[in-house]
C-alpha positions in Angstrom: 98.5 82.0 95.4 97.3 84.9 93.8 99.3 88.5 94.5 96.4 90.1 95.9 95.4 87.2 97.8 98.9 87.5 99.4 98.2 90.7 100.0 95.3 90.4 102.1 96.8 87.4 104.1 100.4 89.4 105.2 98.2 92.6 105.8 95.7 90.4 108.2 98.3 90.2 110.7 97.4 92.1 114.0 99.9 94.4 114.2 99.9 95.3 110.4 96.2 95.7 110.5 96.5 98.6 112.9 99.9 100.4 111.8 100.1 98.9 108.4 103.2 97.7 106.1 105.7 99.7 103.7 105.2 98.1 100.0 108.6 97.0 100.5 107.6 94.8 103.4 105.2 93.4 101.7 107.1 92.3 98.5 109.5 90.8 101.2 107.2 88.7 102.6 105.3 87.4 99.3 109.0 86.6 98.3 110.1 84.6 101.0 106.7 82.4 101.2 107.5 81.9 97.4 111.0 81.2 97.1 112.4 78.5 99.6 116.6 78.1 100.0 116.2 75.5 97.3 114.8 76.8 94.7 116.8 78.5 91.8 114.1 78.0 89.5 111.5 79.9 90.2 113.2 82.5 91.5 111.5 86.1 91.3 112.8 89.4 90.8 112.0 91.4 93.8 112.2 94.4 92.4 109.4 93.2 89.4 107.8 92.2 92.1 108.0 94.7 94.7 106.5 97.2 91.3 103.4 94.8 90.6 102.1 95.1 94.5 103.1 98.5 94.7 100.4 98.9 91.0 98.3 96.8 92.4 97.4 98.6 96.1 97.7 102.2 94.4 95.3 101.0 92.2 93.3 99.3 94.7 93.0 102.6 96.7 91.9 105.3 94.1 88.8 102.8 93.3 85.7 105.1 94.3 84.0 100.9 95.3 85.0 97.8 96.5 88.1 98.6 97.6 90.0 96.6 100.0 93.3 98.3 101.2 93.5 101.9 102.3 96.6 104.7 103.1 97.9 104.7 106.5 97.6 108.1 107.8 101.1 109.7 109.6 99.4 111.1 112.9 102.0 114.1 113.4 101.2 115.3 110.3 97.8 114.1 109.4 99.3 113.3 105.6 99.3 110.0 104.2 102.7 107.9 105.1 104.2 107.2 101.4 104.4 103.9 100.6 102.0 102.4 103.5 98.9 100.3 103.3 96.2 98.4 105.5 93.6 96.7 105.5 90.2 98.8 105.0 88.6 98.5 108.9 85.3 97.3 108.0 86.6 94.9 105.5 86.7 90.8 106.6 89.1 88.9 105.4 86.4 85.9 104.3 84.6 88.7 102.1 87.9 89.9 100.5 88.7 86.4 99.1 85.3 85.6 98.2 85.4 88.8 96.4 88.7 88.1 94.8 
């Protein structure tokens, strides 16, 4: 499974498409569906890979089109939350991995 792909599906969740998930999180989550208690071999750096989902949502959100993830917004201070992302509102998940 792609990253982004991975992405999408762990941000699809109910409760992280209303109050979002830290980068951290979300490298957690693609590591454990990847690596099982058994496997040595394939075992991935989280911290490579924590880095690659971090480029690839930054990037994802200063695109002007297309874009499919967005910054959650802290709502004491009306600033963006570092480090937190969702799913764009009027995005569906069936469009975002045909679009993939």
């Amino acid at each position: 499974m792609k990253l982004k792909e991975s992405i999408c599906a762990i941000l699809s969740d109910k409760k992280a498409k209303r109050d979002g998930l830290h980068v951290k999180h979300i490298a957690r989550h693609i590591h454990n569906i990847n690596n099982n208690l058994f496997s040595d071999l394939n075992e991935i750096d989280f911290d490579n890979l924590k880095r690659k989902v971090n480029w690839i949502l930054a990037n994802d959100v200063k695109k002007k089109r297309k874009n499919v993830f967005i910054k959650v917004i802290n709502p004491k201070t009306n600033k963006f939350r570092k480090g937190y992302y969702k799913l764009k509102p009027s995005i569906n998940l069936k469009q975002i991995l045909k679009n993939i």
